[in-house]
C-alpha positions in Angstrom: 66.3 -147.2 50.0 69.2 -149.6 49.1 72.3 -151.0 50.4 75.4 -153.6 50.5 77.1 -155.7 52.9 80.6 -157.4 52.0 82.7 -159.8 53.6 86.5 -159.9 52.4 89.9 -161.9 53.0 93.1 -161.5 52.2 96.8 -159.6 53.3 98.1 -156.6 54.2 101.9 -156.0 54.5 102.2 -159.6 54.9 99.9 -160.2 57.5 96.4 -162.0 57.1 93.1 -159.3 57.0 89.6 -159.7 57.3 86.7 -156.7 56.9 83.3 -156.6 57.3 81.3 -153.8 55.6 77.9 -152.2 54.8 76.3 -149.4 53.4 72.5 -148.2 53.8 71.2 -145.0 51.2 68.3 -143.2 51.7 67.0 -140.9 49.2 66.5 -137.4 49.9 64.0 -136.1 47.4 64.1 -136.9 43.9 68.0 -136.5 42.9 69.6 -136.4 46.2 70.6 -139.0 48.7 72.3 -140.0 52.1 74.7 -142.9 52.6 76.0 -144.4 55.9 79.1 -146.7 55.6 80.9 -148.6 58.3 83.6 -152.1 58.5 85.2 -153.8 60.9 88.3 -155.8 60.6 91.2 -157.4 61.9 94.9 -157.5 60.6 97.3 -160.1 62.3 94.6 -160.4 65.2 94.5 -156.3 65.5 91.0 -154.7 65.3 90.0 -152.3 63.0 87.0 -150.4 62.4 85.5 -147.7 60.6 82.3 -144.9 59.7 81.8 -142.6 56.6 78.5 -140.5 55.5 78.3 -139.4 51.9 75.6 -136.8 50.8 75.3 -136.3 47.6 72.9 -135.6 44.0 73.2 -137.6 41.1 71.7 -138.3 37.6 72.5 -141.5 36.5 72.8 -140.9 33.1 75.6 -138.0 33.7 77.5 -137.5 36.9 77.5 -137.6 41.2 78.7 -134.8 43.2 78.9 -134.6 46.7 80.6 -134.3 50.3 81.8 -137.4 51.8 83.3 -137.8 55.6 84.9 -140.5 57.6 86.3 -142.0 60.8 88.7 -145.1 61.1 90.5 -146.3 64.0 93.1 -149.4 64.4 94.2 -150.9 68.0 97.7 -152.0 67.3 101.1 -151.9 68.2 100.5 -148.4 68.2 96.6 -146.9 68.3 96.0 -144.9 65.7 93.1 -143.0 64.2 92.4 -140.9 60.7 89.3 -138.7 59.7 88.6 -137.3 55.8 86.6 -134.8 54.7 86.6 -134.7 51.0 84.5 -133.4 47.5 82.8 -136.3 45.7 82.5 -136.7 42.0 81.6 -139.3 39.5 80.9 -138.5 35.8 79.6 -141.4 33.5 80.3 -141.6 29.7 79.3 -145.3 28.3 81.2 -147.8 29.8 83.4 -145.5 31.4 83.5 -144.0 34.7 85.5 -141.4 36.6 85.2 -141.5 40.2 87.4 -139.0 42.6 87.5 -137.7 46.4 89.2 -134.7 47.4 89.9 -133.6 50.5 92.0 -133.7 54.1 92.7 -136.5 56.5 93.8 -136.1 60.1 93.5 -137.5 63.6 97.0 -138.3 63.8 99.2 -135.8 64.8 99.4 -134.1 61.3 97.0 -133.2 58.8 97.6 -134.1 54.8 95.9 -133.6 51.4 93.6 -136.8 50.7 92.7 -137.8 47.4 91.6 -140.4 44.9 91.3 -141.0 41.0 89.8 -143.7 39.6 88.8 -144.9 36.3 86.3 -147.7 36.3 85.2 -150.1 32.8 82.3 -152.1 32.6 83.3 -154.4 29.4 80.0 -155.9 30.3 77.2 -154.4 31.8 77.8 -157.1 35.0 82.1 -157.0 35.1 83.7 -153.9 36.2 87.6 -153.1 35.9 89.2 -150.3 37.6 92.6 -148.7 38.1 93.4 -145.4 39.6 95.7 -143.5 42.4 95.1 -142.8 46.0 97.3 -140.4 48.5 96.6 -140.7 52.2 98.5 -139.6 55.1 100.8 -138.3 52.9 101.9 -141.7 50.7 100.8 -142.5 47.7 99.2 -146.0 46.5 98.2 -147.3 43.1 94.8 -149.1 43.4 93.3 -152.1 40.8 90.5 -154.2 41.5 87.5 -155.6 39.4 83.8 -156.5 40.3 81.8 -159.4 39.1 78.3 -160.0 39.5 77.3 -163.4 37.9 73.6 -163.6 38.3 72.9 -166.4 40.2 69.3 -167.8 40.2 70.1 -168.7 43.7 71.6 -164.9 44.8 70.5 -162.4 41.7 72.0 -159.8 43.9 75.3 -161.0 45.1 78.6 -160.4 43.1 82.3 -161.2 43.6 85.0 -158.3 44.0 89.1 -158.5 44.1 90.8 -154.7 45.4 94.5 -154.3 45.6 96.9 -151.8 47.2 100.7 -151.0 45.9 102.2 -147.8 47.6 105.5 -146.4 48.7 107.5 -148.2 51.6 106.9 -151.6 50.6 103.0 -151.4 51.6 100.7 -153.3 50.1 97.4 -155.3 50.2 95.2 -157.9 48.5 92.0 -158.5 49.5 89.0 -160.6 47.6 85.3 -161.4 48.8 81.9 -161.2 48.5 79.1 -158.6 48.3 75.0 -158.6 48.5 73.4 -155.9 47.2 70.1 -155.4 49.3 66.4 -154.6 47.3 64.2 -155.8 45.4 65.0 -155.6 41.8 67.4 -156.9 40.1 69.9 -154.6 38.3 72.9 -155.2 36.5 76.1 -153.9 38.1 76.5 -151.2 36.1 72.6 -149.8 37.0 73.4 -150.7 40.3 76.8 -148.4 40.3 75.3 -145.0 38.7 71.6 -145.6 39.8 71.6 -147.0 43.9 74.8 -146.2 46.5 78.1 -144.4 45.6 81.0 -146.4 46.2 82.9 -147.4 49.1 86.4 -146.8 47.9 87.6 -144.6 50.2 86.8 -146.1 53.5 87.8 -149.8 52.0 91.1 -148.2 50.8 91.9 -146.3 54.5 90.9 -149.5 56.3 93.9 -151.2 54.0 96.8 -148.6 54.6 95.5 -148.6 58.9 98.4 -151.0 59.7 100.8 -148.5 57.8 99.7 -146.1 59.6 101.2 -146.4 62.7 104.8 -146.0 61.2 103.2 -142.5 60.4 102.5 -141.8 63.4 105.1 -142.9 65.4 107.4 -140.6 62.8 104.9 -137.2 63.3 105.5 -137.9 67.4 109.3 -137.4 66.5 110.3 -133.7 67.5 112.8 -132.5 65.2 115.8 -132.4 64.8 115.1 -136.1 65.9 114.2 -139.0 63.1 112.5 -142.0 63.3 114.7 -145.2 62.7 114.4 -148.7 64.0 111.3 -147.9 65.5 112.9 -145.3 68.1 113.4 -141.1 67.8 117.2 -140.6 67.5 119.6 -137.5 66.3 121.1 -138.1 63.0 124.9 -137.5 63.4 126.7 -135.9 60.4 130.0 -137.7 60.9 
């Protein structure tokens, strides 16, 4: 059994953010495991909060495949909720590794094709690089971040992490922390990526693109032939 906890800072769409988050895996016979995730947060003073279950086989030295499922909520201006179900997959080849989800999310009025692709470097076997894409509720975001874990005598298993959000409509998000692995032995972060808990990425990303969310929904409450604009349902007129 094995796990993380993370505490990061930083802005989304302008406005200050703060998460909490932890995972806890439990294996499940020799090649198969389950992981709980869940965060809380607040974005300009409005909560956030989230849940997500992975179960999933892996070998380390070749790939992860899985189902992954999640719940995120945010009390705002306008309340607004999203569940995924998604496939998981990760496939390992050196230093390189390809990480995806695909799936649904809904819980808002409207369902839409959810997915993630990431591509993740470890120039050393205790710095990872990523870059990738990421669609949700129906907008699409381009995702970078890196992971460093500097082996600390003092904290062995704690390592420093930076993610960022661009997407369409403006949205974006920086945020940069801290994260404790929890066990025993000490493992670079590359062992610790393929060998303990799959990764976090899609309920860290969803918990970022929350407070975007509610423009979403206020535009699926819209009946047609009415659009959203300036915060209100009106008719376009064609003069």
């Amino acid at each position: 059994m094995n796990g993380k906890i993370a505490a990061a800072f930083g802005a989304v769409n302008d406005e200050g953010a703060a998460t909490l988050s932890g995972s806890f895996v439990t294996p499940l016979g020799h090649s198969f495991g389950l992981q709980l995730d869940g965060s809380v947060g607040s974005t300009d003073g409005n909560a956030s909060y989230g849940i997500g279950a992975h179960a999933f086989w892996r070998d380390p030295s070749q790939a992860l495949l899985g189902v992954y499922a999640s719940y995120s909520g945010f009390d705002g201006e306008r309340d607004v909720n999203l569940g995924l179900v998604a496939a998981e997959g990760e496939a390992y080849f050196g230093r390189v590794s390809l990480e995806g989800l695909v799936g649904f999310d809904y819980g808002y009025g409207d369902t839409d094709l959810f997915g993630s692709a990431t591509v993740g470097f470890y120039p050393l076997d205790d710095l990872r690089l990523y870059g990738g894409y990421l669609n949700v509720v129906g907008r699409s975001f381009a995702t970078l971040g890196a992971e460093w874990q500097p082996g600390l005598a003092a904290a062995p298993n704690a390592s420093l992490f930076a993610d960022g959000l661009v997407g369409e409509d403006d949205a974006w998000s920086v945020m940069g922390g801290v994260r404790f692995y929890l066990g025993k032995e000490h493992k670079s972060l590359i062992r610790r990526h393929r060998e303990d808990d799959p990764g976090d990425l899609g309920l860290r990303a969803v918990s970022q693109v929350l407070d975007h969310l509610q423009v979403k929904a206020e535009e699926v409450r819209c009946p047609k032939p009415k659009v959203m604009l300036n915060g209100s349902c009106v008719y376009l007129s064609h003069n």
